[in-house]
Structures are given as C-alpha cells and as structure tokens.
N, CA, C and O atoms as a GROMACS GRO file, in nm:
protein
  504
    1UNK      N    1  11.753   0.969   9.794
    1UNK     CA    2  11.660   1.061   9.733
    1UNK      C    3  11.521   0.997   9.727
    1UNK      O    4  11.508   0.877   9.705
    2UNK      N    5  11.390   1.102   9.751
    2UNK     CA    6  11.294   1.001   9.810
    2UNK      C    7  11.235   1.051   9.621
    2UNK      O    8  11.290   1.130   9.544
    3UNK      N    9  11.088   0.955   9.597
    3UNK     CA   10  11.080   0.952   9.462
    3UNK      C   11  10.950   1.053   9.454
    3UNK      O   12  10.868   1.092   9.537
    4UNK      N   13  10.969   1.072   9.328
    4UNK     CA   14  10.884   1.219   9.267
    4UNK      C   15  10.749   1.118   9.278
    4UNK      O   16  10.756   0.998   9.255
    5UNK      N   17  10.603   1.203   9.324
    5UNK     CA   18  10.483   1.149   9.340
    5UNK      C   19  10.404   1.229   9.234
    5UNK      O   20  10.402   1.349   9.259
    6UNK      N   21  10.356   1.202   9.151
    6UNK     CA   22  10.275   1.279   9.039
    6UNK      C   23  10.124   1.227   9.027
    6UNK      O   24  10.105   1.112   8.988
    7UNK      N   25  10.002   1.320   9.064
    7UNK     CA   26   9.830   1.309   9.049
    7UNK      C   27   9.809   1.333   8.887
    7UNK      O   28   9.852   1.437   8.838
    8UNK      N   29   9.762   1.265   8.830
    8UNK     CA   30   9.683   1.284   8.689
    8UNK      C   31   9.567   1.244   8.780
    8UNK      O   32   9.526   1.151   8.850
    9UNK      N   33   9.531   1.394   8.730
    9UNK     CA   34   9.352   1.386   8.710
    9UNK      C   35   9.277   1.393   8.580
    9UNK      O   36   9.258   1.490   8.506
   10UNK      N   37   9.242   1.284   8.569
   10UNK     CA   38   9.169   1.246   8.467
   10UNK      C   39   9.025   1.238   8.452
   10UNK      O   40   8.964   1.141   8.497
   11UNK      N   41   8.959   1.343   8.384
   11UNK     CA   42   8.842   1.371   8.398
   11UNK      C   43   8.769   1.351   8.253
   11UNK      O   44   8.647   1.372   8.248
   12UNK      N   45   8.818   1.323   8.170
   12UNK     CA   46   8.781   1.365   8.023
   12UNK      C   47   8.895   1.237   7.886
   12UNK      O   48   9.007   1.193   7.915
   13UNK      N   49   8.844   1.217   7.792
   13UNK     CA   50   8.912   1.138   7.703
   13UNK      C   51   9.020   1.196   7.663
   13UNK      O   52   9.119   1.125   7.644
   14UNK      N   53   9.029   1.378   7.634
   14UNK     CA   54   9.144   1.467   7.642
   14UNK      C   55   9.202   1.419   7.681
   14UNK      O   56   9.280   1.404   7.587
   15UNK      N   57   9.262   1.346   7.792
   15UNK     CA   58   9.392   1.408   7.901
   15UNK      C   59   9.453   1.269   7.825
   15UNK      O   60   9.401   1.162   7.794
   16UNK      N   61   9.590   1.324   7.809
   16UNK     CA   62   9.674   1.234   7.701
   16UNK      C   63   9.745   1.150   7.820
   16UNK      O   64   9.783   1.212   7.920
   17UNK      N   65   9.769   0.972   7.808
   17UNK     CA   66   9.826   0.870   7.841
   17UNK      C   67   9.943   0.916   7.874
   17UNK      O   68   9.981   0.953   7.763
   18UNK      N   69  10.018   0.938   7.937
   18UNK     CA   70  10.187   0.998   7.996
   18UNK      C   71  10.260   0.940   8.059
   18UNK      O   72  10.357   0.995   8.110
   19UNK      N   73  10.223   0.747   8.080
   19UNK     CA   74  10.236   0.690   8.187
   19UNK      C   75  10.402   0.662   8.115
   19UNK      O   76  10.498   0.636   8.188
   20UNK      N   77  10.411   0.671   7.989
   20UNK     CA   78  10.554   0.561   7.983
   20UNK      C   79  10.643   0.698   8.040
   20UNK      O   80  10.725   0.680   8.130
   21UNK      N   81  10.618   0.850   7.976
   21UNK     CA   82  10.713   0.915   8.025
   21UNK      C   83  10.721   0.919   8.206
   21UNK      O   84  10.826   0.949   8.262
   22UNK      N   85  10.622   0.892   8.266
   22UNK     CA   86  10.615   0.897   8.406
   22UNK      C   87  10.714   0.758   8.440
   22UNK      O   88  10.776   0.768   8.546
   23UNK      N   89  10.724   0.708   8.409
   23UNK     CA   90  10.831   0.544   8.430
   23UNK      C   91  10.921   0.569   8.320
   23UNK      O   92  10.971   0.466   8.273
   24UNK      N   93  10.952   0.662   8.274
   24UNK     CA   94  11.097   0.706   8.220
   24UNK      C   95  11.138   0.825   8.288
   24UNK      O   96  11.250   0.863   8.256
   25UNK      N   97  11.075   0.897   8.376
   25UNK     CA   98  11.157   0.986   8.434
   25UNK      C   99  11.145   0.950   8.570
   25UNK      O  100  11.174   1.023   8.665
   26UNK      N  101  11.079   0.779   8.580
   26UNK     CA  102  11.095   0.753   8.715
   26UNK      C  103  11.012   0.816   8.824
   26UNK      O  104  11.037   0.814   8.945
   27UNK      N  105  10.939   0.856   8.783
   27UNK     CA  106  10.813   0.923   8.845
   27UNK      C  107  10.684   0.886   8.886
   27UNK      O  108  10.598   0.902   8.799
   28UNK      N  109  10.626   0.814   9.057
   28UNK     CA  110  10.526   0.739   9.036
   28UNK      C  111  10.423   0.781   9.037
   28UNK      O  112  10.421   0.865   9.128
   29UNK      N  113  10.324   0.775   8.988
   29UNK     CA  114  10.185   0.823   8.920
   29UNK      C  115  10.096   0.753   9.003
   29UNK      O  116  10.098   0.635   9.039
   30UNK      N  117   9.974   0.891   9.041
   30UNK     CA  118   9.839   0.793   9.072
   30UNK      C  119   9.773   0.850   8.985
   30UNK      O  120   9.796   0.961   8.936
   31UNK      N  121   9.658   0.750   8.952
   31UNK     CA  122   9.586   0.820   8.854
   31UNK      C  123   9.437   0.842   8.935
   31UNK      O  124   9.400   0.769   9.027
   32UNK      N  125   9.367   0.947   8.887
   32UNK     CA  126   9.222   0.956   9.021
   32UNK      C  127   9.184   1.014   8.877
   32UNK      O  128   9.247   1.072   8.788
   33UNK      N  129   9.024   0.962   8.897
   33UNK     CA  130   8.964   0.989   8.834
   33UNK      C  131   8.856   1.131   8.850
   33UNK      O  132   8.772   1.174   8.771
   34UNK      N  133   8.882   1.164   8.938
   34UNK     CA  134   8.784   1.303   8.950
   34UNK      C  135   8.875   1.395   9.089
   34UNK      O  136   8.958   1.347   9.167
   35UNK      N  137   8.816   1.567   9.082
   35UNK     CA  138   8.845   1.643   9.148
   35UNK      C  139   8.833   1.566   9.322
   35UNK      O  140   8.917   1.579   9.411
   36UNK      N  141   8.718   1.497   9.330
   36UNK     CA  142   8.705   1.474   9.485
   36UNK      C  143   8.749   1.368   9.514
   36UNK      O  144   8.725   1.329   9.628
   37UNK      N  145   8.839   1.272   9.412
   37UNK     CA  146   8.931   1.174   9.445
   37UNK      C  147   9.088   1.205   9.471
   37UNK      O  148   9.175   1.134   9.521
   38UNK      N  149   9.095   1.351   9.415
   38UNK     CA  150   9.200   1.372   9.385
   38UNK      C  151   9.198   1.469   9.539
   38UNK      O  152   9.310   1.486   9.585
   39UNK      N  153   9.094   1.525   9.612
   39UNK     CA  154   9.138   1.616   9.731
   39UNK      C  155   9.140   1.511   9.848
   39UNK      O  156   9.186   1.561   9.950
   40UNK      N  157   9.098   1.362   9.865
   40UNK     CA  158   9.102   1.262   9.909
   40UNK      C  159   9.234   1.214   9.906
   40UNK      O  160   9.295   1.186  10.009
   41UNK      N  161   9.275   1.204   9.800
   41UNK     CA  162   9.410   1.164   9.797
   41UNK      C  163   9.543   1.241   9.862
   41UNK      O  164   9.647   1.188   9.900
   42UNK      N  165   9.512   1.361   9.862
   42UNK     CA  166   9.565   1.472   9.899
   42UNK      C  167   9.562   1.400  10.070
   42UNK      O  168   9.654   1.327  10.107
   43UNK      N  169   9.479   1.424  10.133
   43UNK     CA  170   9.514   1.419  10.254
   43UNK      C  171   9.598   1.213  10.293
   43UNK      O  172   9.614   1.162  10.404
   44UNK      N  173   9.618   1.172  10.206
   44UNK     CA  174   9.681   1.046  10.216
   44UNK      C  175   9.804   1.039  10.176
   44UNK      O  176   9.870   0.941  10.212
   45UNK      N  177   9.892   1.182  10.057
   45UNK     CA  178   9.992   1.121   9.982
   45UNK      C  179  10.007   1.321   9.968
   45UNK      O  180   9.928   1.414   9.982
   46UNK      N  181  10.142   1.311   9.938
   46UNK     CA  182  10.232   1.482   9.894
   46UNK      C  183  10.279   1.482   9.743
   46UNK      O  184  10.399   1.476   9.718
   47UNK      N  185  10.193   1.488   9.651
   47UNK     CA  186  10.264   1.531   9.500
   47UNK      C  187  10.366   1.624   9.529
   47UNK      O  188  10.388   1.727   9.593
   48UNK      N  189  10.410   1.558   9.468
   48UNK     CA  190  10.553   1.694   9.378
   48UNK      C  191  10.495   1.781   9.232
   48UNK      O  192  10.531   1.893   9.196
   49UNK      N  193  10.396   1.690   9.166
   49UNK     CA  194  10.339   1.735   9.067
   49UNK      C  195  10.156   1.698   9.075
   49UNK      O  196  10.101   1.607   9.136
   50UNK      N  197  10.091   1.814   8.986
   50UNK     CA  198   9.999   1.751   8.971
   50UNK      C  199   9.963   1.811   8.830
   50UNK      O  200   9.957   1.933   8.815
   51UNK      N  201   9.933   1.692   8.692
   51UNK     CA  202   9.901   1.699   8.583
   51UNK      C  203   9.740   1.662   8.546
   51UNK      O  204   9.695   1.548   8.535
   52UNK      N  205   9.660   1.796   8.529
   52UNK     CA  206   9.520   1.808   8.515
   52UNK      C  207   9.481   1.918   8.402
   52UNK      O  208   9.545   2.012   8.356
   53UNK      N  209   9.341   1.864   8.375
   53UNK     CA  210   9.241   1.940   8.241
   53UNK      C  211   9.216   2.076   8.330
   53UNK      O  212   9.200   2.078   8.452
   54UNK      N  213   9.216   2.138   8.282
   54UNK     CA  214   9.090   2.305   8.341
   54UNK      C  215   8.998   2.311   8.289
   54UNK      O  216   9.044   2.372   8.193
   55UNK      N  217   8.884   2.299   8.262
   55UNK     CA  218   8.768   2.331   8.229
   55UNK      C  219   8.678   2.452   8.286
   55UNK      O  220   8.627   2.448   8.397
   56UNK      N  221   8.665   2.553   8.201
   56UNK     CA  222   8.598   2.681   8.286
   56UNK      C  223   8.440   2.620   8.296
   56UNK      O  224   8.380   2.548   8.215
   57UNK      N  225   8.397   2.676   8.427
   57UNK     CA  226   8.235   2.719   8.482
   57UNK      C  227   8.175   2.714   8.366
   57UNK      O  228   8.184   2.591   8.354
   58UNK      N  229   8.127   2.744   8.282
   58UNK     CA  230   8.041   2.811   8.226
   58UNK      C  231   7.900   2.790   8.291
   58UNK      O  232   7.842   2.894   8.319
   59UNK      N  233   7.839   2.677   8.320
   59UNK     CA  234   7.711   2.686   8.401
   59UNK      C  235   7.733   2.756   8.537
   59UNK      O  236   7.831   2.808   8.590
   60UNK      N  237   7.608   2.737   8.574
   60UNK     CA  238   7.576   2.771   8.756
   60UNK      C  239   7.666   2.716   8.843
   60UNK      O  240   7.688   2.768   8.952
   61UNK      N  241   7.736   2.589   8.796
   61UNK     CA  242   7.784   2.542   8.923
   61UNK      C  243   7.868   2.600   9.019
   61UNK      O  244   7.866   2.572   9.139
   62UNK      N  245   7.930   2.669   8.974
   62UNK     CA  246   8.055   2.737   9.036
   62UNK      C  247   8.010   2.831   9.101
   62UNK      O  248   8.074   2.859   9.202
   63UNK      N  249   7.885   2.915   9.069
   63UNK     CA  250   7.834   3.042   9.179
   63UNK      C  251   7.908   3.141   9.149
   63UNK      O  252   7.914   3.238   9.225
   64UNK      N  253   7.963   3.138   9.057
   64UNK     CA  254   8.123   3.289   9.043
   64UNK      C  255   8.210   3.289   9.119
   64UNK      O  256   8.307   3.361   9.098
   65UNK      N  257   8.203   3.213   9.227
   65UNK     CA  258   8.341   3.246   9.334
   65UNK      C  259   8.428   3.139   9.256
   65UNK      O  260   8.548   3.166   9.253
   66UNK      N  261   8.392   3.036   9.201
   66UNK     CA  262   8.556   2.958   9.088
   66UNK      C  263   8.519   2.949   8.929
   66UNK      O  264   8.431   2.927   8.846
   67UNK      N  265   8.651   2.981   8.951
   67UNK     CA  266   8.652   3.003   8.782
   67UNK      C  267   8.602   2.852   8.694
   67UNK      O  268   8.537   2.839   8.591
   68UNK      N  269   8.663   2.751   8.785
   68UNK     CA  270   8.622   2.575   8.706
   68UNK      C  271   8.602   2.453   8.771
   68UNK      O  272   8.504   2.426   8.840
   69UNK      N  273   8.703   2.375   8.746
   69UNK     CA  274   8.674   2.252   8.815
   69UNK      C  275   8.802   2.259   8.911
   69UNK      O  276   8.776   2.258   9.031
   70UNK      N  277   8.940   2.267   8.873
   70UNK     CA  278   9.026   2.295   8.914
   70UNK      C  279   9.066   2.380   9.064
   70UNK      O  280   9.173   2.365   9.123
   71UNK      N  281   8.945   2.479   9.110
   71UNK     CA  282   8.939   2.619   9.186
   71UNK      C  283   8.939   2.529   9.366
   71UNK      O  284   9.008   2.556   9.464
   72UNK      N  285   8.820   2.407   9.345
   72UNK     CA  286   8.869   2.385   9.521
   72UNK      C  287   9.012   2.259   9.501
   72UNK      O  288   9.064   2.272   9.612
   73UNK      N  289   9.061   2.198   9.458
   73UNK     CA  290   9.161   2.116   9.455
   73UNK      C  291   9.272   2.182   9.482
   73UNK      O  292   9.354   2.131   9.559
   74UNK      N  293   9.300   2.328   9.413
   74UNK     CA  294   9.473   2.399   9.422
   74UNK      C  295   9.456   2.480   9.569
   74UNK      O  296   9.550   2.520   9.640
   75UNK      N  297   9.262   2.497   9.606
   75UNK     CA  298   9.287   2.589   9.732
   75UNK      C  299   9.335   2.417   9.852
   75UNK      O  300   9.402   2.456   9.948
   76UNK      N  301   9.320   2.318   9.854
   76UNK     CA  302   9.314   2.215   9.914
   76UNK      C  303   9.500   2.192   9.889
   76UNK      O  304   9.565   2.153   9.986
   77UNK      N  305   9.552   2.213   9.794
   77UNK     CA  306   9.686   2.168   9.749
   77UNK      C  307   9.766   2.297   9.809
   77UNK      O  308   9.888   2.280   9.810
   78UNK      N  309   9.720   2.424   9.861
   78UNK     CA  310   9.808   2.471   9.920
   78UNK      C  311   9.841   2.474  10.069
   78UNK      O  312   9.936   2.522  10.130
   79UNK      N  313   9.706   2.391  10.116
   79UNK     CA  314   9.725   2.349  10.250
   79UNK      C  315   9.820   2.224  10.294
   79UNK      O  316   9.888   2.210  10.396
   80UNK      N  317   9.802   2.148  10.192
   80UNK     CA  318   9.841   1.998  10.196
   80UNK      C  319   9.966   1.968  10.132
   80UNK      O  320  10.006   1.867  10.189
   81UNK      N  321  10.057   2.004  10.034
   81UNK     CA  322  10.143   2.039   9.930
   81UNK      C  323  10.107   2.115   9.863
   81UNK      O  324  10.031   2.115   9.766
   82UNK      N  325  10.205   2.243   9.954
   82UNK     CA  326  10.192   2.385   9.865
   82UNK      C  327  10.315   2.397   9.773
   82UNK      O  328  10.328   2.501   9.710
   83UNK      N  329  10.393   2.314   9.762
   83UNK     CA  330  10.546   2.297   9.673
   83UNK      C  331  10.515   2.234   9.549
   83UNK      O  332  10.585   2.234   9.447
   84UNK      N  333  10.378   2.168   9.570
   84UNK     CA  334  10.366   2.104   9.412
   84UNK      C  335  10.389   2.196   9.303
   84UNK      O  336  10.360   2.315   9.294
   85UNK      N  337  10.435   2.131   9.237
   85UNK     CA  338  10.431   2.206   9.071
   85UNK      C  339  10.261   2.195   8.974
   85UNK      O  340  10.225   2.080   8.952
   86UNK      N  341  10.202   2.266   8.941
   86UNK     CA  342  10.086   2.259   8.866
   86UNK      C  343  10.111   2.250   8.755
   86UNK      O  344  10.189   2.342   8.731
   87UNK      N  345  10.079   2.157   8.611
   87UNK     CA  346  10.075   2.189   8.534
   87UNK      C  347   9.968   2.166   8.416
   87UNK      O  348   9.974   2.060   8.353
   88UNK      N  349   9.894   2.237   8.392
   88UNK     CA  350   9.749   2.256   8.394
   88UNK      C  351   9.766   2.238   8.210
   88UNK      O  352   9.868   2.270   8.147
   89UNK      N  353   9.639   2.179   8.149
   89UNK     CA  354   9.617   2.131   8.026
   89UNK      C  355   9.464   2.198   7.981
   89UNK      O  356   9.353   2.173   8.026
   90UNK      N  357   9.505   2.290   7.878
   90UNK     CA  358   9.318   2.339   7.870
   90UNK      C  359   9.322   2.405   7.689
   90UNK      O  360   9.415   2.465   7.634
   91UNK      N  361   9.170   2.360   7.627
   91UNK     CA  362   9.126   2.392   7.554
   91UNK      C  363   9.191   2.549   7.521
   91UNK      O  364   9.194   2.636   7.608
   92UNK      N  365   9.237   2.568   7.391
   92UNK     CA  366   9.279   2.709   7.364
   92UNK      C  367   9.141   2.824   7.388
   92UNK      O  368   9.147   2.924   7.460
   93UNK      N  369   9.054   2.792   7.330
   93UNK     CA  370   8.894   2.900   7.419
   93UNK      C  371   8.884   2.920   7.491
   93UNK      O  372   8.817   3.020   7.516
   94UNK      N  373   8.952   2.827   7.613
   94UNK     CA  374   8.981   2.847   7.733
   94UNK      C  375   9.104   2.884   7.775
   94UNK      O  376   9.097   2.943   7.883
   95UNK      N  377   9.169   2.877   7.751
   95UNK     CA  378   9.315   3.005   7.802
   95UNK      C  379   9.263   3.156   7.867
   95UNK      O  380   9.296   3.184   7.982
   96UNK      N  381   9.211   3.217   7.816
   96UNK     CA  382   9.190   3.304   7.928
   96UNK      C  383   9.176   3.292   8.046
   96UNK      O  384   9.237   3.361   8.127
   97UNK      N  385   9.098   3.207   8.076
   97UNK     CA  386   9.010   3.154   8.193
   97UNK      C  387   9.132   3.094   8.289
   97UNK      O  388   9.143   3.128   8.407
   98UNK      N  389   9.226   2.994   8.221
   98UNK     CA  390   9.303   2.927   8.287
   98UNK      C  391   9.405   3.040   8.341
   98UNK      O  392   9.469   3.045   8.446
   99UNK      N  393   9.396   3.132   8.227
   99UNK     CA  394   9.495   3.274   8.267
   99UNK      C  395   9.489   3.293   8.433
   99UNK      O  396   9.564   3.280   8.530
  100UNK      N  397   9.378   3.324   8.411
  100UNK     CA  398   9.313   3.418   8.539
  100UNK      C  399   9.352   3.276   8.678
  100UNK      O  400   9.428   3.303   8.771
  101UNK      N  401   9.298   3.163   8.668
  101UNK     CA  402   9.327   3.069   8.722
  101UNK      C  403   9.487   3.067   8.806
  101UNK      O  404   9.526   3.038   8.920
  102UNK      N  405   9.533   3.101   8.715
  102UNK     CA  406   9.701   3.092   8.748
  102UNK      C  407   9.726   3.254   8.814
  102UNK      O  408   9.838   3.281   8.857
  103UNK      N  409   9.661   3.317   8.817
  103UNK     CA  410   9.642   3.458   8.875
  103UNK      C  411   9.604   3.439   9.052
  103UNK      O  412   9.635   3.495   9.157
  104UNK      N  413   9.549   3.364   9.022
  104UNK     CA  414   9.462   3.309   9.187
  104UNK      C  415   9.529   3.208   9.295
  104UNK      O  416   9.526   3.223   9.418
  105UNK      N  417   9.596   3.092   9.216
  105UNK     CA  418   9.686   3.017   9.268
  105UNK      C  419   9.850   2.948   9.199
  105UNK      O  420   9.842   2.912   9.082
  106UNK      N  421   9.942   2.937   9.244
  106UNK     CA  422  10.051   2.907   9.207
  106UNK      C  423  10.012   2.746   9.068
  106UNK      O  424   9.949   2.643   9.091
  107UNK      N  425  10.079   2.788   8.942
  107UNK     CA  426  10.079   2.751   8.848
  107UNK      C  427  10.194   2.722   8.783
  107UNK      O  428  10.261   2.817   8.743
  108UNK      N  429  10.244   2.575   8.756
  108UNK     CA  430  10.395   2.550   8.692
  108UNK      C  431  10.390   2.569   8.559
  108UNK      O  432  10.492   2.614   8.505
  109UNK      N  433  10.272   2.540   8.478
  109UNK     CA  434  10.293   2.550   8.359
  109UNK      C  435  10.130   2.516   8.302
  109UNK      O  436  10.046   2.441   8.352
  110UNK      N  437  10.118   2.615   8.161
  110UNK     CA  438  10.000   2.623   8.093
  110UNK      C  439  10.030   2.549   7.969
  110UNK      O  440  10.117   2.600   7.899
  111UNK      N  441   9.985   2.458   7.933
  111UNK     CA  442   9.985   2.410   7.850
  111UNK      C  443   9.858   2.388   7.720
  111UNK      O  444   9.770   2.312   7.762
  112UNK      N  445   9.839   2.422   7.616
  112UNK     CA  446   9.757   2.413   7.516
  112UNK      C  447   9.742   2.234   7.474
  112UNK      O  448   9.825   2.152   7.435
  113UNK      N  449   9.602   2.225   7.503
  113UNK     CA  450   9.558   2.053   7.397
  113UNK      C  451   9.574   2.134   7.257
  113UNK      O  452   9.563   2.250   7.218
  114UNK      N  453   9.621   1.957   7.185
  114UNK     CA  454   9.624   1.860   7.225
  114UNK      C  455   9.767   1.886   7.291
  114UNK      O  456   9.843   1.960   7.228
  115UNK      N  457   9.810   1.832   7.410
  115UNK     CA  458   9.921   1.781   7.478
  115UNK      C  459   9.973   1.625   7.468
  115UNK      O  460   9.921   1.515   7.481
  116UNK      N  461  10.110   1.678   7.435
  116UNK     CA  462  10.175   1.548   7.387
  116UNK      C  463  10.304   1.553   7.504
  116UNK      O  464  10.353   1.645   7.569
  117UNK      N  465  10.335   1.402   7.495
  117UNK     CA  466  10.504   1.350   7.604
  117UNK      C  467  10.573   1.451   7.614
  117UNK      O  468  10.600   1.484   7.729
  118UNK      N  469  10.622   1.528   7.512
  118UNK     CA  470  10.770   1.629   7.475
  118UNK      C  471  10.708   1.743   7.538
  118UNK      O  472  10.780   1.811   7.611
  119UNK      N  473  10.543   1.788   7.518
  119UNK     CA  474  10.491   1.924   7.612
  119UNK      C  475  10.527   1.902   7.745
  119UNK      O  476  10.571   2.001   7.803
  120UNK      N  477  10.520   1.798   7.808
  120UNK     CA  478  10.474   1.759   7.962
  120UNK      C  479  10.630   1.750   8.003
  120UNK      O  480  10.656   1.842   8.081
  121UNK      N  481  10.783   1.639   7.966
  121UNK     CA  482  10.878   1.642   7.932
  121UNK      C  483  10.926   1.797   7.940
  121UNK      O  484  10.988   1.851   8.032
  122UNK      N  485  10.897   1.833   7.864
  122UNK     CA  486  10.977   1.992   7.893
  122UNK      C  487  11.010   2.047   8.006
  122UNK      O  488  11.112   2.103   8.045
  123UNK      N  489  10.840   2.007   8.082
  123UNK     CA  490  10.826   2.144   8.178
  123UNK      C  491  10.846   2.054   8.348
  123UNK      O  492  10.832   2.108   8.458
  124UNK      N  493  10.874   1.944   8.330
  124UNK     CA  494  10.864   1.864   8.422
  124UNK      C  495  11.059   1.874   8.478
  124UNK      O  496  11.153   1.817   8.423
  125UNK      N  497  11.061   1.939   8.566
  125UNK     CA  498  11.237   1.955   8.602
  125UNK      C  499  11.272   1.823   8.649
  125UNK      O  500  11.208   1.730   8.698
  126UNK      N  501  11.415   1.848   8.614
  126UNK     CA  502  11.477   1.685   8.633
  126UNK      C  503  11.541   1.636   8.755
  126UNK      O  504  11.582   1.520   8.761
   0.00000   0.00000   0.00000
C-alpha cells in the first residue's frame, strides 16, 4: 500500500499544527507556505489530501472571476490530482463564500476555525 501524501497550506498563524495527527495516521505531510508553492508542488508530487485556509477576495485582486485565494490551486488540482480530498478551514463570516467555493470545485470537507486534531481526524478516511 503506497502512503497517503497530504499539502498544508499554510498561509496565516490560523492554520492549526496537525503534524502529530499526520504521523499518527501515518500520513506524510508537506508543508508550503503559499498558494504558488503549493501549485509548484503539484506538478512534482499527487496529494491524496490537501488541508488549507479560504480566505474570500474582498479586494480587487481576484477581478470577480475567484471567489479567494484558494480559486487557481483546486482549478490546478483537478488537472494534476483530481482524487484529492479538499478539506478547507475558514473564518465563520466567511462560510458563505467558502459555500459557493465548494459549488465550483470538488470539496471533502468545510470546516469552521478555530480547527482542532479531532475536526481534521474525523473527516480524514482511514
């Protein structure tokens, strides 16, 4: 059995430490520090999972065609590993937004901060 590959993207002091449950469910972790490390990585390595913040647009940057930060990484993850599991971590003000997000591309799980081991644990199949 070949071993589960899991992306934390870590963009923010939010995104909660998960490493012991990732080496208790035997799961090896890269950690990237931004969206364009993480579509880099993509073309080098196949998650099974990928555990990331959503943060909506609210400025200009996005132009309206993406909802956040999240919008070119999952269109990049369905070219590259479209089997990954998503499971996305976002501010409750932002739940709508992430709503719609998961409307647009395949989504394993929504999760509300703060996110803790037993949230992530749950939704992570064995």
């Amino acid at each position: 059995m070949s071993e589960t590959l899991l992306f934390s993207i870590i963009e923010s002091a939010g995104h909660p430490d998960l490493s012991a449950l990732y080496q208790r469910r035997k799961i090896r972790e890269v950690r990237l520090p931004s969206i364009r490390k993480a579509i880099q990585a993509l073309k080098q390595e196949r998650p099974g999972y990928v555990v990331a913040e959503f943060f909506y647009g609210y400025g200009n940057n996005y132009a309206g065609a993406n909802l956040g930060n999240l919008d070119v990484f999952l269109a990049s993850l369905q070219k590259y590993a479209p089997d990954a599991r998503v499971i996305v971590m976002v501010d409750k003000q932002e739940l709508p937004y992430a709503e719609r997000l998961a409307e647009r591309y395949p989504i394993h799980a929504v999760l509300l901060q703060p996110v803790g081991i037993a949230d992530v644990d749950a939704v992570i199949l064995p």
